[in-house]
C-alpha positions as CSV (number, residue, x, y, z in Angstrom):
1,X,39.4,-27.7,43.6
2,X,36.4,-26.7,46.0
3,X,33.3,-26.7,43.9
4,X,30.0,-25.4,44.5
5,X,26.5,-26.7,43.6
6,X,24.2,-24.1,42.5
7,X,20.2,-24.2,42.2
8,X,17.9,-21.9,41.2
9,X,14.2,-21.8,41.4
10,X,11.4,-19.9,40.3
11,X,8.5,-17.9,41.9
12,X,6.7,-21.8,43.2
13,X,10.2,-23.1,44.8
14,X,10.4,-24.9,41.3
15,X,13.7,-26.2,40.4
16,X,14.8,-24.0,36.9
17,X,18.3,-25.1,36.9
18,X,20.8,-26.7,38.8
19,X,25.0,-26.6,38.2
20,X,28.1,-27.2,39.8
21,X,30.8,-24.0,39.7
22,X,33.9,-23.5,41.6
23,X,33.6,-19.5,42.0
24,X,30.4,-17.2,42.3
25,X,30.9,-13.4,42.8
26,X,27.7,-11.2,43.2
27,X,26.7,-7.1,43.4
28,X,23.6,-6.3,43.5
29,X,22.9,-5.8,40.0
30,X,24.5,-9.2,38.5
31,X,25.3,-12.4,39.6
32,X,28.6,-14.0,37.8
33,X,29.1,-18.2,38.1
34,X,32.9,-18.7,37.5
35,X,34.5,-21.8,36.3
36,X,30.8,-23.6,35.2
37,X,31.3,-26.9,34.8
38,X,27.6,-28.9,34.3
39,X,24.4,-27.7,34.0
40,X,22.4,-30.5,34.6
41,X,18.7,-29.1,33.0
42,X,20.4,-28.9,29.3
43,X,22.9,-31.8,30.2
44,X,25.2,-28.8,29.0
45,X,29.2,-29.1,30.2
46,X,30.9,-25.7,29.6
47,X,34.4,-26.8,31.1
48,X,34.9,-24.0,33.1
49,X,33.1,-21.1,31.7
50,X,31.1,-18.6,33.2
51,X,27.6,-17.7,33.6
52,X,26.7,-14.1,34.1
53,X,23.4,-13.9,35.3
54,X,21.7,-10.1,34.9
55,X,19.4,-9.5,38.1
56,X,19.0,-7.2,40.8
57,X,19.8,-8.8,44.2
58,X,17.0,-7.9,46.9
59,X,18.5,-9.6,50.0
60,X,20.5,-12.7,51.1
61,X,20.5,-15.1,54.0
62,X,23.0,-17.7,55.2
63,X,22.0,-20.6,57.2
64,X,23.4,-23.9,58.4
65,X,26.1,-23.0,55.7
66,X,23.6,-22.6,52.6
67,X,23.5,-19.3,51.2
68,X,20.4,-18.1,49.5
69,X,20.6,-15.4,47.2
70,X,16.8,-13.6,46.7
71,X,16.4,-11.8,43.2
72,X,13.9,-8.8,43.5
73,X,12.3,-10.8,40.1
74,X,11.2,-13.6,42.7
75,X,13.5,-16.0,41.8
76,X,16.0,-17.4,44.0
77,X,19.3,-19.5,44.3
78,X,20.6,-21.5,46.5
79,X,24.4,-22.3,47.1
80,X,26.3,-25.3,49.0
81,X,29.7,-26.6,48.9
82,X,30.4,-29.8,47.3
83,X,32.6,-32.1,49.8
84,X,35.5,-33.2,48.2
85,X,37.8,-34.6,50.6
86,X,40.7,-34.3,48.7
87,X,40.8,-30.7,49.3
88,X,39.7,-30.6,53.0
């Protein structure tokens, strides 16, 4: 399974959070992180559950194959995929 390693920040480029998922689908009112497996702040494993996460999106950039996501609140998240060679 691909997996994808989530961070989000505050409004100083602060590290809030960061978590590994294997799905993330967005609108621009909510953010929802499918098939959560660790978040690594709480040391928290929620073996595949999801985190809905309520904000409005303001805008989004890709680049060099990281995907920012910019919350009109002023925080932010960024998004990678994990490597796993198994699945390449």
């Amino acid at each position: 399974m691909r997996k994808l390693s989530i961070k989000l920040f505050d409004k100083n480029n602060i590290i809030q959070e960061q978590l590994i998922c294997g799905k993330l689908d967005a609108t621009s009112h909510i953010t929802i992180l499918s098939q959560v497996f660790f978040i690594k702040k709480t040391n928290t494993e929620l073996n595949g559950g999801d985190l809905h996460i309520p904000a409005n999106i303001k805008s989004w950039n890709i680049f060099e194959g990281l995907v920012t996501i910019y919350y009109e609140s002023g925080l932010f998240m960024e998004i990678s995929r994990i490597n796993n060679p198994d699945n390449d």
